[in-house]
C-alpha positions in Angstrom: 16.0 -4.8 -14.5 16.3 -5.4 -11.1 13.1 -4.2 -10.1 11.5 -7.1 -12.9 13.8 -10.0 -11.5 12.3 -9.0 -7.7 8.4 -9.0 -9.3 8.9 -12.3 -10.9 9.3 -13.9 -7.7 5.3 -13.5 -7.4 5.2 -14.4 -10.7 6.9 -17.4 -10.1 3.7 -19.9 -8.0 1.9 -19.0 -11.4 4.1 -19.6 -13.9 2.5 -23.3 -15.6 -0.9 -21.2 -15.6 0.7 -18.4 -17.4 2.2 -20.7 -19.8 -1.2 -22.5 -20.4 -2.9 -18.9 -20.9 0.1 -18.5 -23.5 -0.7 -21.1 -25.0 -4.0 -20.8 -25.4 -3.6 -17.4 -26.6 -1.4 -19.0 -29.6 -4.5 -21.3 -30.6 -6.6 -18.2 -30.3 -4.7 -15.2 -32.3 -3.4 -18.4 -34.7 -7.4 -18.2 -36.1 -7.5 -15.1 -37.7 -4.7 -15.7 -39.5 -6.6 -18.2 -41.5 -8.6 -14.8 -43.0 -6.3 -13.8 -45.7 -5.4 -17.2 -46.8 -9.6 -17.9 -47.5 -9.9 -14.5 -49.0 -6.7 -15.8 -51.7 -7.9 -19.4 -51.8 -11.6 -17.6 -52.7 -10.3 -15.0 -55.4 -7.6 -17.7 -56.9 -8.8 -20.7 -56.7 -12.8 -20.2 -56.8 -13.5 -16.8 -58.8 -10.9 -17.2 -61.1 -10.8 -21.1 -61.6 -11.8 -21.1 -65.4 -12.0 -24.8 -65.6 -14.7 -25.1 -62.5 -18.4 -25.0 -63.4 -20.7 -22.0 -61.6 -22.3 -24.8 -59.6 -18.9 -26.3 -58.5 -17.8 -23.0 -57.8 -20.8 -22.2 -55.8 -20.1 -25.6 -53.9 -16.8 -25.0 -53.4 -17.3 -21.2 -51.9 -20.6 -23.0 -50.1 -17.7 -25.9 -47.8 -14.9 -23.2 -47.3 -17.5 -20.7 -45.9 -18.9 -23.1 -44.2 -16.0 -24.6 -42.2 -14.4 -20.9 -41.7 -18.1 -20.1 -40.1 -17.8 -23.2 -37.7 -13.9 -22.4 -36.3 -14.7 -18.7 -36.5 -18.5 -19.0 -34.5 -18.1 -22.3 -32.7 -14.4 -23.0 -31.8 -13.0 -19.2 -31.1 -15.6 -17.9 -28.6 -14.7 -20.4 -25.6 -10.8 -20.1 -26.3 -10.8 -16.2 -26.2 -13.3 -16.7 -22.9 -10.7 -19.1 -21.2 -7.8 -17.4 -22.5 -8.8 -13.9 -20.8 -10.4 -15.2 -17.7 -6.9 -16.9 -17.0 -5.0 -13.8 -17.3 -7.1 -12.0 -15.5 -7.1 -14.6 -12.9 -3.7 -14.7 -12.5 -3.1 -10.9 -13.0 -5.7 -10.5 -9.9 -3.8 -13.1 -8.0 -0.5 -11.7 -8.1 -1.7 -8.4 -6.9 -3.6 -10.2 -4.1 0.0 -11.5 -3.2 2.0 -8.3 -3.7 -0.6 -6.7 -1.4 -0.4 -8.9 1.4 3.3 -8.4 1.5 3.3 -4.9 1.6 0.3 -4.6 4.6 2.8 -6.8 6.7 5.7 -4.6 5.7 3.6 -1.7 6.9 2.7 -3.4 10.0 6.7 -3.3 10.6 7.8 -0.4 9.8 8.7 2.0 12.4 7.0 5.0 14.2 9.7 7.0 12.8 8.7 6.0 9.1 5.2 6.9 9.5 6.8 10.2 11.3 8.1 11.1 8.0 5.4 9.7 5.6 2.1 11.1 4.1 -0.2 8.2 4.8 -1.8 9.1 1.4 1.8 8.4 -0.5 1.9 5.0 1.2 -2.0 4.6 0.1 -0.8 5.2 -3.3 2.3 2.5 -3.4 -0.2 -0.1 -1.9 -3.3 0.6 -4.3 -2.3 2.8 -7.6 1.3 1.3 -7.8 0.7 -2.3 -7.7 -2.6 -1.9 -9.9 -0.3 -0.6 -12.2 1.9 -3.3 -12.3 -0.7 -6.1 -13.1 0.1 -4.0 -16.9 3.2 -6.6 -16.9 1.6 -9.9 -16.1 -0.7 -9.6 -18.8 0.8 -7.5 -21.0 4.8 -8.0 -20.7 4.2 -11.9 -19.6 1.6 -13.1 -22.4 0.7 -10.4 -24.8 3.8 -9.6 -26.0 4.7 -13.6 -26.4 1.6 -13.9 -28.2 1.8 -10.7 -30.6 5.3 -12.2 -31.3 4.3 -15.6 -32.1 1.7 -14.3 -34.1 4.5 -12.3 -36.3 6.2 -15.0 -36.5 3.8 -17.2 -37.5 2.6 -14.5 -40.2 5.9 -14.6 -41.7 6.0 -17.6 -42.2 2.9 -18.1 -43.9 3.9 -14.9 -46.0 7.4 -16.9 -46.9 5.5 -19.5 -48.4 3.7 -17.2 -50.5 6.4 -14.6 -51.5 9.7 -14.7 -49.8 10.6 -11.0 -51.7 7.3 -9.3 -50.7 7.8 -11.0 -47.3 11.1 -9.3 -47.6 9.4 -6.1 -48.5 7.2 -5.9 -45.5 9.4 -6.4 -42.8 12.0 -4.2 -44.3 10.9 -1.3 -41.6 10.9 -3.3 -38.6 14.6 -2.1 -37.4 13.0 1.6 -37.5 11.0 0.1 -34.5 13.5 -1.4 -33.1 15.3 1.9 -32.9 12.0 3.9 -31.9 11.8 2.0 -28.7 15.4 2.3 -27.9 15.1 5.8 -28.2 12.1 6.8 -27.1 11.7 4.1 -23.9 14.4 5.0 -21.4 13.4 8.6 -21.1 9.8 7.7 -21.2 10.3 5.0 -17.8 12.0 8.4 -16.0 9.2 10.4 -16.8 6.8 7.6 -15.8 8.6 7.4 -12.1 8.2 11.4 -12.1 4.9 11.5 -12.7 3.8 8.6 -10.5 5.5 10.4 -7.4 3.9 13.7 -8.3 0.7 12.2 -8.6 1.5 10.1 -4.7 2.1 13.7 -3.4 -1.4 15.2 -4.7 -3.2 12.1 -2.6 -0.5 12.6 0.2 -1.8 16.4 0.5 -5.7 15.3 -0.1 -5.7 12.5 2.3 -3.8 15.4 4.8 -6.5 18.0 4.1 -9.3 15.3 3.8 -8.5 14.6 7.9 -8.0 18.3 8.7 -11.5 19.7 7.2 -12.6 20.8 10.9 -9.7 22.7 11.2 -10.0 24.3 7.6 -13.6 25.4 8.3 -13.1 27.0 11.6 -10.0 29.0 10.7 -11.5 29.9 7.5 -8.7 28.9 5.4 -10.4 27.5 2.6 -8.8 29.8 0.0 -5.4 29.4 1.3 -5.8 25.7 1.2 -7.2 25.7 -2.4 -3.9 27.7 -2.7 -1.7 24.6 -1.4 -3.8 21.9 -3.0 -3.1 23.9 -6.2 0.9 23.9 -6.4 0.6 20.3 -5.7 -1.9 19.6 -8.1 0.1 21.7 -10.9 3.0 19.9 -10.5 1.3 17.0 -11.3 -0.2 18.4 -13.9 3.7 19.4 -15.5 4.8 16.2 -14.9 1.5 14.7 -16.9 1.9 17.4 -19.6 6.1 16.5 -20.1 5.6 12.6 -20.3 2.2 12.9 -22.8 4.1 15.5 -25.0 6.9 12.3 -24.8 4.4 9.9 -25.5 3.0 11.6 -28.0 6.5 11.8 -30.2 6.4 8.3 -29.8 3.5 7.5 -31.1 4.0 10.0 -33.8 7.3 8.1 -35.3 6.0 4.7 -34.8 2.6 4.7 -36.0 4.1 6.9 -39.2 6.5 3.3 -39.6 3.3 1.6 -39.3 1.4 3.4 -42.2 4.4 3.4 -44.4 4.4 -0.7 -44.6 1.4 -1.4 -46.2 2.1 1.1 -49.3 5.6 -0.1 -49.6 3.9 -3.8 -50.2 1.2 -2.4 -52.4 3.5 -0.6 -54.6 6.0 -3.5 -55.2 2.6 -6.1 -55.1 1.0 -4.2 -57.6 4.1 -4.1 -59.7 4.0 -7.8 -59.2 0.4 -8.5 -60.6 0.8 -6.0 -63.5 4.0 -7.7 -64.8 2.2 -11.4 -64.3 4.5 -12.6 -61.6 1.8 -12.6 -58.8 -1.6 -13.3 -58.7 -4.5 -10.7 -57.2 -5.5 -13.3 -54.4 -2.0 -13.4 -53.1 -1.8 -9.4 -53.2 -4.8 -9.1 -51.3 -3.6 -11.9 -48.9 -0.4 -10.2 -48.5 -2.2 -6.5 -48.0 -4.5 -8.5 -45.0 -1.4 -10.0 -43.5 0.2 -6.3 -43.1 -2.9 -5.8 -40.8 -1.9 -9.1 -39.5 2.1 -8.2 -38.9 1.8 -4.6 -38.1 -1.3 -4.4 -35.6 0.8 -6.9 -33.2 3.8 -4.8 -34.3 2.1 -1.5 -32.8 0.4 -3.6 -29.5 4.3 -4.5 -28.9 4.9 -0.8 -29.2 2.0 0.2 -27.5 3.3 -2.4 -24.9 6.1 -0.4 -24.2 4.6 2.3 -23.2 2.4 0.6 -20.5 5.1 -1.3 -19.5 7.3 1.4 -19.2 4.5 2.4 -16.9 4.5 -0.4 -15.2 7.8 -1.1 -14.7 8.5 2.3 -13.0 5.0 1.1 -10.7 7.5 -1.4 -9.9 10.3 0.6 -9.1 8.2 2.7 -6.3 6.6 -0.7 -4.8 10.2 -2.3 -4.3 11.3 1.2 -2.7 8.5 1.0 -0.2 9.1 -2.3 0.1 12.9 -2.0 0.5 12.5 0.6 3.4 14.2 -0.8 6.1 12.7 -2.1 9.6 14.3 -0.1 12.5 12.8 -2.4 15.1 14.3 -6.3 13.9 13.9 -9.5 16.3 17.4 -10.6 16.3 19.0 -14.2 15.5 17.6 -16.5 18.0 15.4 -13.7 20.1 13.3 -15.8 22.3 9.3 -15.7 23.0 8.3 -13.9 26.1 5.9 -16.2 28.0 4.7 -15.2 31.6 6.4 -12.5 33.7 6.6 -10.9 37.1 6.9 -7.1 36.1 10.1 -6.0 37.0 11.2 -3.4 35.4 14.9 -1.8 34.9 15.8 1.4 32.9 20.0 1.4 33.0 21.7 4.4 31.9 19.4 4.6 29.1 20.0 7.8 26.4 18.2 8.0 22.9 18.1 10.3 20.5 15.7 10.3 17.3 17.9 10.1 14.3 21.7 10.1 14.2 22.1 14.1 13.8 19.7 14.9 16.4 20.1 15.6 19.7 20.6 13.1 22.9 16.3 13.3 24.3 17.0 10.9 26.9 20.6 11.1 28.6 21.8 8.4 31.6 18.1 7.6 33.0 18.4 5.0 35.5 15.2 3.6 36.8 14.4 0.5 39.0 10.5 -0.8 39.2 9.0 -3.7 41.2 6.4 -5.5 39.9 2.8 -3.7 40.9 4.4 -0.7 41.3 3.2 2.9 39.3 5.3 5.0 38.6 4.0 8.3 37.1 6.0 10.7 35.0 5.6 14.0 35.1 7.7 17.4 33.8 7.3 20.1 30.9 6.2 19.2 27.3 9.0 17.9 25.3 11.2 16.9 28.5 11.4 13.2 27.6 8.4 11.8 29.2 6.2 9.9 26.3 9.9 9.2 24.9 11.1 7.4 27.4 7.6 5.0 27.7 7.8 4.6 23.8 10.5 2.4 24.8 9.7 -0.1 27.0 7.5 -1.4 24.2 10.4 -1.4 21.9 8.6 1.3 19.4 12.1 2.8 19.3 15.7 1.3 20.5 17.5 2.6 22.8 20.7 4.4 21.5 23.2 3.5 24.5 22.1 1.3 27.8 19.5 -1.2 28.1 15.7 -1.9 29.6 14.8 -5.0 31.3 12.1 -6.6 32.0 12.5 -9.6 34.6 16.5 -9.2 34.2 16.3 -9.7 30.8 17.4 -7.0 27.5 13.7 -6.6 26.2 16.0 -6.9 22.4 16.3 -10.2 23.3 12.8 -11.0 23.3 10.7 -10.8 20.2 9.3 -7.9 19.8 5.8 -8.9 19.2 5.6 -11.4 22.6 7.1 -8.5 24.2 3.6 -6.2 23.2 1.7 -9.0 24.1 2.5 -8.5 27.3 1.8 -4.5 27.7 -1.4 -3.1 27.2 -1.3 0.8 26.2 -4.0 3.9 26.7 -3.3 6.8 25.1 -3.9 10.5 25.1 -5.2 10.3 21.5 -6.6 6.2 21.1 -7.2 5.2 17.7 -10.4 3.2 17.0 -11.7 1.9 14.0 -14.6 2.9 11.7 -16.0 0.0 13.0 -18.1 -1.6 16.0 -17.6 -0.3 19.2 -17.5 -4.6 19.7 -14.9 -5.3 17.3 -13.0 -2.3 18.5 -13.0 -3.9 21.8 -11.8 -7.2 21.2 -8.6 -6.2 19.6 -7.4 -6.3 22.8 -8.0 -10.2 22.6 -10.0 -11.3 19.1 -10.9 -14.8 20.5 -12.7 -13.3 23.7 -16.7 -14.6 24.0 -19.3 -11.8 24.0 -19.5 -12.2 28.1 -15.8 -11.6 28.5 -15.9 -8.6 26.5 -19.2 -6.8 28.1 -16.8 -7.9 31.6 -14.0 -5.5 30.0 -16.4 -3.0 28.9 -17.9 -2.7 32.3 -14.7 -2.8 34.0 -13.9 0.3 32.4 -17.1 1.7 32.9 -18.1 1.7 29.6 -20.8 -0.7 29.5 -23.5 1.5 30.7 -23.0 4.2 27.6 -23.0 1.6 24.8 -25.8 -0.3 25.8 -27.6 3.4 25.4 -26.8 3.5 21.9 -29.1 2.6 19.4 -27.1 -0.4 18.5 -25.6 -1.2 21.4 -22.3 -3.4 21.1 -23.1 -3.3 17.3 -22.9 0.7 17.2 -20.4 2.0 14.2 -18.2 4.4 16.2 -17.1 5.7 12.5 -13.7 7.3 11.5 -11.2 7.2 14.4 -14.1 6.7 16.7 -15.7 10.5 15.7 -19.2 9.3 16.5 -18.0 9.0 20.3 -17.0 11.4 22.7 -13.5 12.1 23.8 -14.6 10.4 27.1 -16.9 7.7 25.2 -13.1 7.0 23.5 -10.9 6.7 26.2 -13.2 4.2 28.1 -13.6 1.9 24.8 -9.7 2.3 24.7 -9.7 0.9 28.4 -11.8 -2.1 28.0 -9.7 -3.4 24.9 -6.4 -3.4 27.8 -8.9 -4.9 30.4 -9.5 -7.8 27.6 -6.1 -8.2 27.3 -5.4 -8.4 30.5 -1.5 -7.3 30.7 1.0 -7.7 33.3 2.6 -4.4 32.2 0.3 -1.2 31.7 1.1 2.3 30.0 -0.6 5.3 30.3 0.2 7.9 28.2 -2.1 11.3 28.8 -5.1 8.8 29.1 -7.0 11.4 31.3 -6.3 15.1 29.7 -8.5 17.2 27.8 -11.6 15.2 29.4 -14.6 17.2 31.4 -14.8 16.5 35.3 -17.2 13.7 34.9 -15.5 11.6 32.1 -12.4 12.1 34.4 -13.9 10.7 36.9 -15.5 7.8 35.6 -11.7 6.8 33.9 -9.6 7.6 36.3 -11.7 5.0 38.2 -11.4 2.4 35.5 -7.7 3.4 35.4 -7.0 2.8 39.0 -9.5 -0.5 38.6 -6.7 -1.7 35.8 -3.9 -0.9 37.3 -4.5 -2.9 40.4 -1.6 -5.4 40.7 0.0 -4.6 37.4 3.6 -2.8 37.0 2.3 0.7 35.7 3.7 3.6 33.8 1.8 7.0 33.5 2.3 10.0 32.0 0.5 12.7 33.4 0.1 16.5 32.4 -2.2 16.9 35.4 -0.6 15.6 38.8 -3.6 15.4 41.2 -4.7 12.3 39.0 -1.0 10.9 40.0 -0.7 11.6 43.4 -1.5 7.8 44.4 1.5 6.7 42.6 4.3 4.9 44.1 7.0 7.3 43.0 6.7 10.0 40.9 9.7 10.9 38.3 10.3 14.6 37.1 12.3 14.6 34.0 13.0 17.6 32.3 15.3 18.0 29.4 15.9 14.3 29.0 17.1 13.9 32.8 15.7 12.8 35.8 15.9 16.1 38.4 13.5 14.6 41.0 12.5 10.9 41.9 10.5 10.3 45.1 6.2 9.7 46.4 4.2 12.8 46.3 4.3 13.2 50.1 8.1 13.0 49.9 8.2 15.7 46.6 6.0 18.4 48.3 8.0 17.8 51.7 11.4 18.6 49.8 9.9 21.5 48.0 11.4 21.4 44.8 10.8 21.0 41.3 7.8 19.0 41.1 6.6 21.3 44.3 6.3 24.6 42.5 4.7 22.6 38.9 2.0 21.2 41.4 1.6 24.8 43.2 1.0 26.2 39.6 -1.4 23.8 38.9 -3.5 24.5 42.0 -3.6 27.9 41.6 -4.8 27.4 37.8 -7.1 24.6 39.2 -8.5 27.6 42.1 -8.7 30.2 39.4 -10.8 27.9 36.8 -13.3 26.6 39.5 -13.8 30.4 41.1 -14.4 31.2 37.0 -16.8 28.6 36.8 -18.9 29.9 39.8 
């Protein structure tokens, strides 16, 4: 019940609404039950009044009609429309609520999370999960009150009538009672199951949605309709074992439903033959089993989609409950304005707790302004070691400081404020190449962002576009150009004008002339700001202040690039390698 206790804390701002919907509803499902006392007081005391006149009987039938007509035309129509445009307002509103909460959790959780997540399973928490448990507010927190009060109510009317056929016709109501015990428990399991099998299918879509290009030109369509097929019939078993549970439980209780009514005719027909009831209150009673045992089965029927629900819950709180890596301790202070000096002391780190060390001992001191470029072989530590100066990831022993001060005891959104990032790979949004720019600074005028854009040399290729500014780059920017991409990456850091810069790859895979045209812009940015690099391809580095070879998590040369090729050493031979590659490819090309 846990899971319930933690969902009724969004429950809770809505609670004098839900009780006003409640009672509401009471008014509104109290109405019908006026239908089988008319139909008794019609047959009782109107057809078979043998001391009333046709005429008064014809007046009589004429004023009951004629008030039933005015609650049932005039007074019910409004309530029901009130009644379910509350709880569909406050159904909406809750899930409005639980969705905000979980975009901010998602917002903090960690790299290493999303490392180990489908983005389509967390797609599915957010959307399919908590549409799933707007089941509860309506059903589990009104319905069910109502369809009780309603049986309740029934009875009691019934009592008044015929306490031993009232007797009769809830006699099989502890069959129920044991149906859902039985049945429910497994059912919520199976639920969970399918729900998670069923997160992995849009997990594996969402995947494959992203990776079409790559499908198409290694022809792997069958094999991926392969893959997409073992996920998708897993699903399918788990559907199959919790509707072939479903099923039984409908079976059993809807058999308990059917059984009621023919236990009250039998013992009401006794009744009537023997002249101890009268037909109107036989036929009264018969209606009221419609009106005891269709609330009955909703409440059953409840239970299923609440089961449903509640394991929707379940997942939610188990996203929810996943735990931040990256937390701004007790009393961790804003960063405001700093100088830029930078110090990396005996830093090691590994990924998880039974993985290897990726960083071991690195000591580094930077003054503010300087660049410092690291270079070395893929997987050496390189992009690791920058991931942290951000605070994407902790360190696992040492300390990094900015200004003399542990950048843990800084919050770690002031912190990013302060550094501005390009990337190999820079992620842009599906929409204007305008709004993309100003996330480096949202309240920036139109003339501050064209500044950034032409600072990063940017401006003259979007005002070609057919929209200009306005142009809808699409998908992770797949309208634009690798080059187009990089220099719209750029001008969102120029808006946000950083004292701390890192660039991670921010020139590779590009032709000649978009190299050009950013590494210009780069070198523009840069100007005056403390500045990491990372750099696969080290004539793009060679104005650095010092460049830093790691390799295998250790610093094995430190030093300018004058003072590297004089000593002859590590980063020597990697630059020698990529001049003769560099030789070979331009010879190629002529």
């Amino acid at each position: 019940m846990g899971s319930i206790k933690r969902y009724l804390r969004f429950v809770q701002p809505y609670k004098g609404k839900i009780i006003l919907t409640v009672l509401i509803g009471v008014v509104k499902f109290s109405i019908p039950l006026l239908m089988p006392l008319i139909i008794k007081y019609v047959i009782d005391d109107i057809i078979n009044a043998e001391d009333m006149t046709q005429g008064e009987q014809l007046d009589q039938l004429l004023l009951i009609m004629g008030g039933a007509f005015l609650v049932f035309f005039i007074l019910r129509p409004p309530i029901e429309y009130i009644r379910q445009y509350l709880a569909q307002w406050i159904g909406s509103h809750i899930l409005y609520d639980i969705r905000e909460k979980l975009f901010d959790h998602i917002q903090r959780l960690s790299l290493r999370f999303y490392s180990k997540t489908k983005t389509g399973e967390i797609i599915s928490r957010v959307i399919h999960d908590v549409e799933q448990t707007k089941t509860f507010v309506i059903t589990g927190l009104m319905n069910i009150w109502l369809d009780m009060i309603t049986i309740v109510i029934a009875i009691i009317i019934m009592l008044t009538m015929d306490p031993w056929l009232t007797l009769v016709s809830i006699a099989l109501f502890p069959f129920y009672g044991f149906a859902v015990k039985y049945f429910y428990a497994r059912l919520r399991r199976l639920t969970r199951d399918r729900s998670q099998a069923l997160a992995e299918v849009q997990g594996h879509l969402h995947e494959r949605v992203q990776g079409v290009p790559v499908t198409r030109s290694f022809a792997l369509e069958e094999h991926e309709q392969e893959q997409f097929d073992v996920k998708n019939k897993n699903f399918l078993n788990k559907a199959i074992t919790h509707t072939n549970w479903n099923a039984y439980t409908y079976s059993v209780t809807n058999t308990i439903t059917d059984l009621a009514p023919l236990l009250v005719i039998s013992f009401a027909g006794y009744q009537v033959i023997t002249g101890a009831l009268t037909v109107g209150t036989m036929v009264a009673f018969v209606g009221y089993m419609d009106r005891v045992y269709n609330p009955l089965r909703r409440l059953v029927n409840s239970a299923t989609v609440l089961t449903q629900s509640i394991a929707s819950m379940d997942r939610v709180f188990e996203f929810i409950d996943e735990k931040y890596d990256i937390v701004d301790k007790p009393g961790a202070k804003k960063m405001e304005s700093i100088q830029g000096d930078v110090k990396v002391e005996d830093v090691s780190f590994r990924y998880d707790e039974e993985d290897p060390l990726v960083l071991k001992n690195v000591n580094l001191d930077i003054k503010k302004g300087e660049t410092i470029a690291f270079v070395g072989m893929s997987g050496g530590g390189k992009s690791t070691l920058i991931s942290l100066i951000p605070r994407f990831y902790d360190v696992t022993s040492g300390r990094i400081t900015i200004d003399g001060t542990d950048i843990r005891d800084f919050e770690a959104r002031s912190l990013r404020d302060n550094i501005g990032m390009v990337l190999q790979d820079n992620i842009l949004f599906s929409e204007s190449i305008a709004m993309n720019i100003r996330m480096g600074n949202p309240d920036a005028t139109d003339e501050e962002m064209m500044a950034a854009a032409k600072a990063a040399n940017a401006h003259d290729f979007i005002t070609g576009l057919p929209n200009g500014y306005n142009t809808l780059v699409g998908e992770r920017g797949v309208k634009l150009s690798g080059g187009q991409k990089q220099r719209v990456a750029i001008a969102r850091v120029f808006l946000k004008n950083p004292p701390l810069l890192v660039l991670d790859e921010a020139t590779s895979a590009l032709d000649l002339e978009s190299e050009h045209l950013i590494q210009n812009a780069l070198e523009r940015l840069a100007s005056e700001r403390t500045t990491f690099i990372v750099a696969h391809r080290l004539s793009t580095i060679t104005h650095a202040d010092r460049i830093v070879h790691i390799e295998n998590g250790e610093i094995v040369e430190i030093g300018s690039h004058q003072e590297l090729m004089q000593k002859q050493g590590h980063y020597y031979d990697l630059y020698q390698v990529q001049e003769l590659d560099d030789n070979k490819q331009e010879y190629m090309g002529t």
